[in-house]
PAVEXLO-440586 format. One record per residue: residue in one letter; chain; x, y, z of N, C-alpha, C in turn. Coordinates in steps of 0.1 Angstrom, whole numbers, plus 5000, padded with zeros to 4 digits. Example, Ala and Ser with C-alpha at 12.3 -4.5 7.8 and 13.67 -1.06 7.14 Angstrom:
  residu  chaine  n.east  n.north  n.up  ca.east  ca.north  ca.up  c.east  c.north  c.up
       A       A    5132     4943  5078     5123      4955   5078    5132     4967  5078
       S       A    5128     4978  5071     5137      4989   5071    5129     5000  5079
END
This chain:
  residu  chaine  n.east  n.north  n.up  ca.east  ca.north  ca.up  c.east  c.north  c.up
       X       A    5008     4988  5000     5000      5000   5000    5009     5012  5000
       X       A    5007     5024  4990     5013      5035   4992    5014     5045  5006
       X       A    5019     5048  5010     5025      5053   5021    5014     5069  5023
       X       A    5013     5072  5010     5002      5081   5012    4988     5082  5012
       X       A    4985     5067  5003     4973      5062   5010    4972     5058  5020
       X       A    4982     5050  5029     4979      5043   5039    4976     5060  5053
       X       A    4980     5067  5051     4981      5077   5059    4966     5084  5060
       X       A    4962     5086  5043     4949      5092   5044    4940     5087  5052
       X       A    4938     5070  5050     4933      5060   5052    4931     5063  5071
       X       A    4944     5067  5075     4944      5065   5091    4942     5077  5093
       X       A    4943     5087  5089     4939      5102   5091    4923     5099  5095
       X       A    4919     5095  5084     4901      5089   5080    4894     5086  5091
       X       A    4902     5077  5097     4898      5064   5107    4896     5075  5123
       X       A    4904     5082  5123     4905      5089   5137    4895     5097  5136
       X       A    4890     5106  5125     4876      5119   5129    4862     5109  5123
       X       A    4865     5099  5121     4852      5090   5115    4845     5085  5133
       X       A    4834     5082  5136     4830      5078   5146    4835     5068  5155
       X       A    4840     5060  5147     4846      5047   5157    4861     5051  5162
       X       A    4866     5060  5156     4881      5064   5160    4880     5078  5169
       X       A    4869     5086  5167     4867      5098   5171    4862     5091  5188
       X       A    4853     5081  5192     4854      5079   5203    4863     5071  5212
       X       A    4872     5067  5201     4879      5063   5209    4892     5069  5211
       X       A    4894     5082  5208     4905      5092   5206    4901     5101  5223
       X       A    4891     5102  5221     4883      5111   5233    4883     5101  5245
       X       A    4880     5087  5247     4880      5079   5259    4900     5079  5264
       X       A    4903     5074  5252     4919      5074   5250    4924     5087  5262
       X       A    4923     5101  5254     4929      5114   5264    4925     5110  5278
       X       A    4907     5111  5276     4903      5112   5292    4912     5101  5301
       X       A    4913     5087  5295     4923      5071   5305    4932     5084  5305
       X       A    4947     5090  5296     4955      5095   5299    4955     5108  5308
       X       A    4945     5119  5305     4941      5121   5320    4941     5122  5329
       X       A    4935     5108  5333     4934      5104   5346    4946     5099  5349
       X       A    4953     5096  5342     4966      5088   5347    4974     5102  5354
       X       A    4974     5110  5346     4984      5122   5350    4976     5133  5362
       X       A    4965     5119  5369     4960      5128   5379    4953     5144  5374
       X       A    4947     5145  5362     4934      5156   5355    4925     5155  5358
       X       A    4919     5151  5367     4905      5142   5369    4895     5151  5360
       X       A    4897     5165  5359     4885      5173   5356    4886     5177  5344
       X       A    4897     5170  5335     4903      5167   5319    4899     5158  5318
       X       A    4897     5146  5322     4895      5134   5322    4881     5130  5321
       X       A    4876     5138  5333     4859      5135   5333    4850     5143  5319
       X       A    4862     5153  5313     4855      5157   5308    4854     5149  5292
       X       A    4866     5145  5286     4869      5140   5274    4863     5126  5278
       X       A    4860     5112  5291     4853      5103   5290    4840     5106  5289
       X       A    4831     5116  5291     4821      5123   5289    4815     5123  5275
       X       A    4824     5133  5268     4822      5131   5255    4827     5121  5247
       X       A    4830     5113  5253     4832      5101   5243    4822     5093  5245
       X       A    4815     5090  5259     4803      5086   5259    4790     5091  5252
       X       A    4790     5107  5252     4780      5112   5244    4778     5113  5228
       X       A    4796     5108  5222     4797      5109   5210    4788     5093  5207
       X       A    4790     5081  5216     4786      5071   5213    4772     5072  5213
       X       A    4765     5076  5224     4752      5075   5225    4747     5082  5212
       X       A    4751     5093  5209     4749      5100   5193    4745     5093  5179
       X       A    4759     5086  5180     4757      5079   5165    4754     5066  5171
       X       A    4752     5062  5174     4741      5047   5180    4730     5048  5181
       X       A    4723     5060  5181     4708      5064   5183    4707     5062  5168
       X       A    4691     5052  5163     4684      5052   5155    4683     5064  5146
       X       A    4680     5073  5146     4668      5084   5144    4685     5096  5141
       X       A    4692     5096  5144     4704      5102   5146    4711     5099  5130
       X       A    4713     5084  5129     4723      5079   5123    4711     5075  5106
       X       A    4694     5077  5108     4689      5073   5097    4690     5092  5090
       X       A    4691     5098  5100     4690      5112   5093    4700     5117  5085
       X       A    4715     5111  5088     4725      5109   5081    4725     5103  5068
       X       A    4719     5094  5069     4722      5086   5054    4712     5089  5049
       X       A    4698     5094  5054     4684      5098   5042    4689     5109  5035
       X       A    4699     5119  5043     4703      5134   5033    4716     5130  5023
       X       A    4723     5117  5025     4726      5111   5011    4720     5106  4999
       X       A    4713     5093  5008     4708      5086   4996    4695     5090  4991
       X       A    4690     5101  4997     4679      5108   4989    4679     5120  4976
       X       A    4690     5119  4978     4694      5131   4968    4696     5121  4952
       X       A    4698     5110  4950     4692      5105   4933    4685     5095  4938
       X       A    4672     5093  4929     4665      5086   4925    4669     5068  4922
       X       A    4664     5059  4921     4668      5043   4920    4665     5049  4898
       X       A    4675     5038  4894     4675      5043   4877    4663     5037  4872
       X       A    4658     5042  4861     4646      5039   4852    4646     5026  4843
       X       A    4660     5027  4838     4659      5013   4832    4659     5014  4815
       X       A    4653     5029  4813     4647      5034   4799    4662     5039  4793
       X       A    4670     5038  4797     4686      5048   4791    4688     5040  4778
       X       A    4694     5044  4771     4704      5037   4758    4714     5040  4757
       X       A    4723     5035  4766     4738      5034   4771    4743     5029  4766
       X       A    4758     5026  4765     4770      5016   4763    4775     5004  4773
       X       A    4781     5022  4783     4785      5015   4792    4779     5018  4807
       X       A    4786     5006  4817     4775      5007   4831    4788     5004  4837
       X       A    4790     5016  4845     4803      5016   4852    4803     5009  4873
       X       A    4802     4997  4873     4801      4996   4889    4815     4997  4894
       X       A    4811     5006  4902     4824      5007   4913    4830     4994  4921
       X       A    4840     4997  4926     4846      4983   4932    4838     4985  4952
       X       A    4842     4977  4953     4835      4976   4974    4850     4965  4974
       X       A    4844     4960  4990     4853      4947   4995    4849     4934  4993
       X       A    4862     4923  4996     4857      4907   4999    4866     4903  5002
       X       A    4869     4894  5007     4877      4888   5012    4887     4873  5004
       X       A    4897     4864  5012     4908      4861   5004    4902     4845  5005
       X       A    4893     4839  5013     4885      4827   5013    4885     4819  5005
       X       A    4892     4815  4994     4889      4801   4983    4876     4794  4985
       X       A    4876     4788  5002     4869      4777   5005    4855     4786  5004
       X       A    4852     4795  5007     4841      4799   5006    4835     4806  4987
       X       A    4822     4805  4985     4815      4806   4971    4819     4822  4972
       X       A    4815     4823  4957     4820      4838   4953    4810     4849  4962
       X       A    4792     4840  4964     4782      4850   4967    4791     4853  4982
       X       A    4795     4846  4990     4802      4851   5004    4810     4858  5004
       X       A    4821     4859  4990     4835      4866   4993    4832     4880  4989
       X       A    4825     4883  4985     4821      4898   4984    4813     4905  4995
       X       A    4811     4915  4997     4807      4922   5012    4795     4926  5002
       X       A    4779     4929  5012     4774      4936   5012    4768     4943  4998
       X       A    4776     4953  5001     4776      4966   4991    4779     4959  4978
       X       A    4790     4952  4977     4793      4949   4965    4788     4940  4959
       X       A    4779     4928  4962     4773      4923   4956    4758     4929  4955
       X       A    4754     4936  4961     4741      4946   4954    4749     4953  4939
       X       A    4760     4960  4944     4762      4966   4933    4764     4961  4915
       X       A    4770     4947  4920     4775      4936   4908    4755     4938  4905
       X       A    4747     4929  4911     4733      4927   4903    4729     4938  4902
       X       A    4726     4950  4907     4722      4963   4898    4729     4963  4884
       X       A    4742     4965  4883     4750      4965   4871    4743     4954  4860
       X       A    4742     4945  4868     4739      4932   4859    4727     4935  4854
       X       A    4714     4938  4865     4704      4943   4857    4706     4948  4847
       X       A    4709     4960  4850     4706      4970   4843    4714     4965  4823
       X       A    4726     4960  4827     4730      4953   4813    4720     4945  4806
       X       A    4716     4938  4813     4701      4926   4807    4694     4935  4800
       X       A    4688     4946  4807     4674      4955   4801    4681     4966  4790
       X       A    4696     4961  4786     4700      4976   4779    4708     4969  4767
       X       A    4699     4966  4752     4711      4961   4745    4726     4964  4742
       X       A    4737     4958  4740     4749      4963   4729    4758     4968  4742
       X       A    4751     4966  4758     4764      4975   4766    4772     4966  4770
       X       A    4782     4976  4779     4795      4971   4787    4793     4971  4798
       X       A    4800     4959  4807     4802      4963   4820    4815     4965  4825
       X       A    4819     4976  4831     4826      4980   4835    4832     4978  4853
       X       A    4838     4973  4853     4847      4970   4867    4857     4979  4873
       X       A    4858     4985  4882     4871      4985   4887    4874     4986  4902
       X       A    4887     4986  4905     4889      4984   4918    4905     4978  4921
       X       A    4914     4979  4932     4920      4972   4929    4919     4959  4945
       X       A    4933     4956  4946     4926      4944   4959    4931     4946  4971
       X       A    4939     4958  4976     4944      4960   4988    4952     4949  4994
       X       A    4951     4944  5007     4958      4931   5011    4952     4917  5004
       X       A    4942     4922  4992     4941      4905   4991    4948     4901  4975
       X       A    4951     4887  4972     4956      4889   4960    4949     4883  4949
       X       A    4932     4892  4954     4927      4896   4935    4919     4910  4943
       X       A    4919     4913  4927     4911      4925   4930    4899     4928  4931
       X       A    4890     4936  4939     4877      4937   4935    4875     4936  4923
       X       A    4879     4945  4910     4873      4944   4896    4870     4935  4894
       X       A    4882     4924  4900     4882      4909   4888    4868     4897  4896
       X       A    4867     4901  4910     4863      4894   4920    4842     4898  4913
       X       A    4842     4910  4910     4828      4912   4903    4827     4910  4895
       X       A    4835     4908  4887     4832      4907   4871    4835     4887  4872
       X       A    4842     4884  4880     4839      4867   4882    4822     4866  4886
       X       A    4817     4873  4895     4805      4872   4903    4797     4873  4888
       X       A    4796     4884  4878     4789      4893   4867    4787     4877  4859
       X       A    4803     4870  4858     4802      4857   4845    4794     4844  4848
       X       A    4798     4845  4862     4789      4837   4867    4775     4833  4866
       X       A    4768     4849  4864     4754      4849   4866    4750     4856  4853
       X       A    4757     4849  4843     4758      4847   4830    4757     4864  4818
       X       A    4769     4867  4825     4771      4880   4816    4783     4873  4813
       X       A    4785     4879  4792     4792      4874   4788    4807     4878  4788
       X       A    4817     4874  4789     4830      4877   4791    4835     4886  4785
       X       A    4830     4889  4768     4832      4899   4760    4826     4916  4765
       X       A    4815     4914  4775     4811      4924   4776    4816     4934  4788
       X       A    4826     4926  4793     4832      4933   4810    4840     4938  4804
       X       A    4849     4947  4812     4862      4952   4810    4863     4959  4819
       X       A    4874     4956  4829     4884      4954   4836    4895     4964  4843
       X       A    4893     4977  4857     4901      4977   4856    4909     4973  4872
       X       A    4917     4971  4875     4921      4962   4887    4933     4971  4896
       X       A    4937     4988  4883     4943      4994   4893    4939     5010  4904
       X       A    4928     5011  4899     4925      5021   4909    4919     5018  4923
       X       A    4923     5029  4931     4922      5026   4945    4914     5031  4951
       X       A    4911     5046  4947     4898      5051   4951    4885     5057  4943
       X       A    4877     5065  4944     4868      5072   4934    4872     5074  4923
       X       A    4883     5086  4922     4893      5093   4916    4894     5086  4907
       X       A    4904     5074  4912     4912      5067   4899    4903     5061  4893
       X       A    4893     5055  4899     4882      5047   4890    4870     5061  4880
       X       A    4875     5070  4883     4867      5080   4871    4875     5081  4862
       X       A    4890     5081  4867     4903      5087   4856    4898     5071  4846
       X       A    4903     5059  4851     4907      5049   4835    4891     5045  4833
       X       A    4880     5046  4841     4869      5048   4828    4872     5059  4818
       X       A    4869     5068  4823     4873      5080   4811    4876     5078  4798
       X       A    4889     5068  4801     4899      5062   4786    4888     5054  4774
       X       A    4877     5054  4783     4867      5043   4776    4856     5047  4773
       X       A    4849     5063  4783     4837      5069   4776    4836     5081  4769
       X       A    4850     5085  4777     4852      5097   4771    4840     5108  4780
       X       A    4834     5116  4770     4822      5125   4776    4809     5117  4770
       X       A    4808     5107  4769     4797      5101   4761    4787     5098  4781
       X       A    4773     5097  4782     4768      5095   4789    4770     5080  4796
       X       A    4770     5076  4807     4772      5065   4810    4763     5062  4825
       X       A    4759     5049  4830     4753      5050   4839    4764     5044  4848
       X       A    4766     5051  4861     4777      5050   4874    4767     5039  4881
       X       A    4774     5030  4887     4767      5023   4898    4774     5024  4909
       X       A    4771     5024  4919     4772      5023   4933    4765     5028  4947
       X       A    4770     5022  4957     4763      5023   4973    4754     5037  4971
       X       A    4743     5038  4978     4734      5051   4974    4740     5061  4984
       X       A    4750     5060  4995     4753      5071   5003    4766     5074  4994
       X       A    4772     5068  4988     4783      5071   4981    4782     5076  4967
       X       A    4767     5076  4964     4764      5083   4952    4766     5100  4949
       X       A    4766     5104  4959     4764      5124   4961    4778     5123  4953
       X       A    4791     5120  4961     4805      5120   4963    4810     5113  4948
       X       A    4800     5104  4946     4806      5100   4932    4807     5105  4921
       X       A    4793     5112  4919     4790      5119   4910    4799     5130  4910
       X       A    4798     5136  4918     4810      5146   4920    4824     5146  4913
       X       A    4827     5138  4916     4842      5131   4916    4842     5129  4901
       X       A    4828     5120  4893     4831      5123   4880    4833     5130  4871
       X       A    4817     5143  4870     4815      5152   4866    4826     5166  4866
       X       A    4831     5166  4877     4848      5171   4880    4853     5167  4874
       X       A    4855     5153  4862     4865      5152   4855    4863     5149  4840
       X       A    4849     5162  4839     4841      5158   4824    4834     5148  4818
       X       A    4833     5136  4830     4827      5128   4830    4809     5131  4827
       X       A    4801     5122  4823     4789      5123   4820    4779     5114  4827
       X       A    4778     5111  4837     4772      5104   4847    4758     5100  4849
       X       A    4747     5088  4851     4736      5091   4845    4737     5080  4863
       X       A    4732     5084  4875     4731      5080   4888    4724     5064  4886
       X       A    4726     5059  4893     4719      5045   4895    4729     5039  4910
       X       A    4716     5045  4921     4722      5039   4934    4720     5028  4937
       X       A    4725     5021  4948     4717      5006   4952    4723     5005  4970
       X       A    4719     4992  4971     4723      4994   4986    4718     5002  4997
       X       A    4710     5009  4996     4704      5018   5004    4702     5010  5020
       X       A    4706     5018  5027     4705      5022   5043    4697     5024  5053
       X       A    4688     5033  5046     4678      5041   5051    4669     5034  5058
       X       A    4664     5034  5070     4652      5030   5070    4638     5037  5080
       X       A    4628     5032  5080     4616      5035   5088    4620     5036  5100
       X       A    4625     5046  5105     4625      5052   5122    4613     5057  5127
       X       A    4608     5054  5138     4596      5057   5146    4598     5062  5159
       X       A    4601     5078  5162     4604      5083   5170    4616     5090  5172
       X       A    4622     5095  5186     4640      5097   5183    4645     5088  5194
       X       A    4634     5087  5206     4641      5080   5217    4639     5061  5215
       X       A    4650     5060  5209     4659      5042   5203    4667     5040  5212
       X       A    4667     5029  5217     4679      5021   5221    4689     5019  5213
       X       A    4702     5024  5217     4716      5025   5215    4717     5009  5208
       X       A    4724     5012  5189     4727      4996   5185    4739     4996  5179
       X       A    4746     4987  5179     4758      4987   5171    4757     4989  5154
       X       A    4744     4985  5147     4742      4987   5136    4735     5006  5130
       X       A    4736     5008  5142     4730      5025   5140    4745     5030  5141
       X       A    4754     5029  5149     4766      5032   5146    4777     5028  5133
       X       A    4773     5016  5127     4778      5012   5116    4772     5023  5105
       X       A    4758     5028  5104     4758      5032   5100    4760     5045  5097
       X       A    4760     5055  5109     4767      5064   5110    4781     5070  5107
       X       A    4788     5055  5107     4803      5053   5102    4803     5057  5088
       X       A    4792     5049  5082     4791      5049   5066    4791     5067  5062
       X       A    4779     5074  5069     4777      5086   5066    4786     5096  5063
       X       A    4788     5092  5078     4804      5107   5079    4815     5102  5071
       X       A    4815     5091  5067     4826      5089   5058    4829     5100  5046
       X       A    4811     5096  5041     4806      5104   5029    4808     5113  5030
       X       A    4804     5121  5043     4802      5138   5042    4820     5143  5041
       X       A    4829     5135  5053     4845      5139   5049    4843     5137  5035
       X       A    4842     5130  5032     4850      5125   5012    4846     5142  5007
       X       A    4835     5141  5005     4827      5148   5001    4833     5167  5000
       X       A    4833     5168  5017     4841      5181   5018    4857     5182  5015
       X       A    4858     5174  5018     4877      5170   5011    4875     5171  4997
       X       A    4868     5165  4989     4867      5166   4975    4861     5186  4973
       X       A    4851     5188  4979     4851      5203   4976    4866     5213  4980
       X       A    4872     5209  4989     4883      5217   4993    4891     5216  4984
       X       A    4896     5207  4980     4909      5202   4968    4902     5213  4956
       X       A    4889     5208  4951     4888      5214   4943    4889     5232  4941
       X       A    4886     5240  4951     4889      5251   4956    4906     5253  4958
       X       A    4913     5242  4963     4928      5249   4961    4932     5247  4946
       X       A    4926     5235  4936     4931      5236   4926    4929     5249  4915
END
């Protein structure tokens, strides 16, 4: 891993929720060690209030509805080429089937793609991603999942070295040029994606999947680990997001 990704990556991890409370419990233990009691009480405080926050239901669905509400699920009616799915995770498992070795996100995203190829003559499916610690890459790991479920071999293409948003808008590019294309990916990561394309002349036609969201009834929820998962997801988006507006303002 590059030395400058691996850094962003951990930069990331500390102001994202699961590192942000545990940065804040962290001081206050230190703290208290150095005898602060009233530095201590204060930063184990807010690390407790940061948890109770993003663990609350109603908290963590209002985060992701102001993503993934902003595009629509696709129509179906486009006359495309190409259908660009983004890469997600999976793991290095042999013994386990392909539908397990992919996480979540990424296999919604492989069958949206795939739909949407079925209902659209003459297109492409487009992969990319690369594989971090494992040795294959997402691209190749969805586009195995894509042949499987009988998309033909001729119709993928492949790329296995981009690492983030970014690079996976740069070597599509090589291939749509400004021609319109439909983006696939997670619906909270759609705002940020689009972004990221259209920023590089790209011609982007939304198609989210995976969505998050759900029917909250009330605000006062019992504290869950999956309301903080998701909260994780959000603020991810909203950093990416403002990081991508800043760059673009110093460029």
């Amino acid at each position: 891993m590059e030395i400058g990704f691996f850094f962003k990556n951990l930069i990331t991890y500390f102001i994202e929720p699961f590192g942000l409370i545990l940065s804040f419990f962290a001081l206050g233990i230190l703290f208290l060690f150095l005898n602060k009691n009233s530095l201590a009480k204060i930063f184990i405080a807010i690390s407790f209030c940061f948890l109770l926050l993003f663990s609350n239901s109603a908290f963590s669905n209002y985060l992701i509805q102001n993503l993934e509400n902003q595009y629509q699920k696709y129509d179906y009616k486009q006359n495309i080429k190409y259908i660009h799915v983004l890469g997600s995770g999976h793991n290095n498992d042999e013994n386990q089937p392909i539908s397990s070795r992919l996480d979540g996100a990424g296999i919604k995203r492989v069958i949206e793609g795939i739909t949407i190829h079925f209902k659209t003559s003459n297109s492409k499916l487009i992969f990319t991603g690369y594989g971090s610690d494992s040795n294959i890459s997402s691209a190749k790991m969805n586009a195995k999942l894509a042949m499987n479920l009988g998309v033909n071999k001729k119709n993928i293409i492949i790329g296995e070295k981009p690492k983030d948003t970014k690079e996976e808008a740069i070597f599509a590019k090589n291939f749509i040029g400004s021609e319109s294309f439909v983006l696939v990916t997670s619906a909270t990561h759609m705002p940020r994606a689009m972004i990221l394309f259209k920023s590089l002349g790209l011609n982007p036609i939304a198609a989210p999947t995976s969505f998050y969201k759900k029917e909250i009834n009330g605000y006062l929820t019992a504290p869950s680990n999956d309301s903080i998962s998701r909260s994780a997801i959000a603020i991810h988006e909203y950093l990416g997001t403002l990081w991508v507006k800043i760059k673009s303002i110093i460029n």
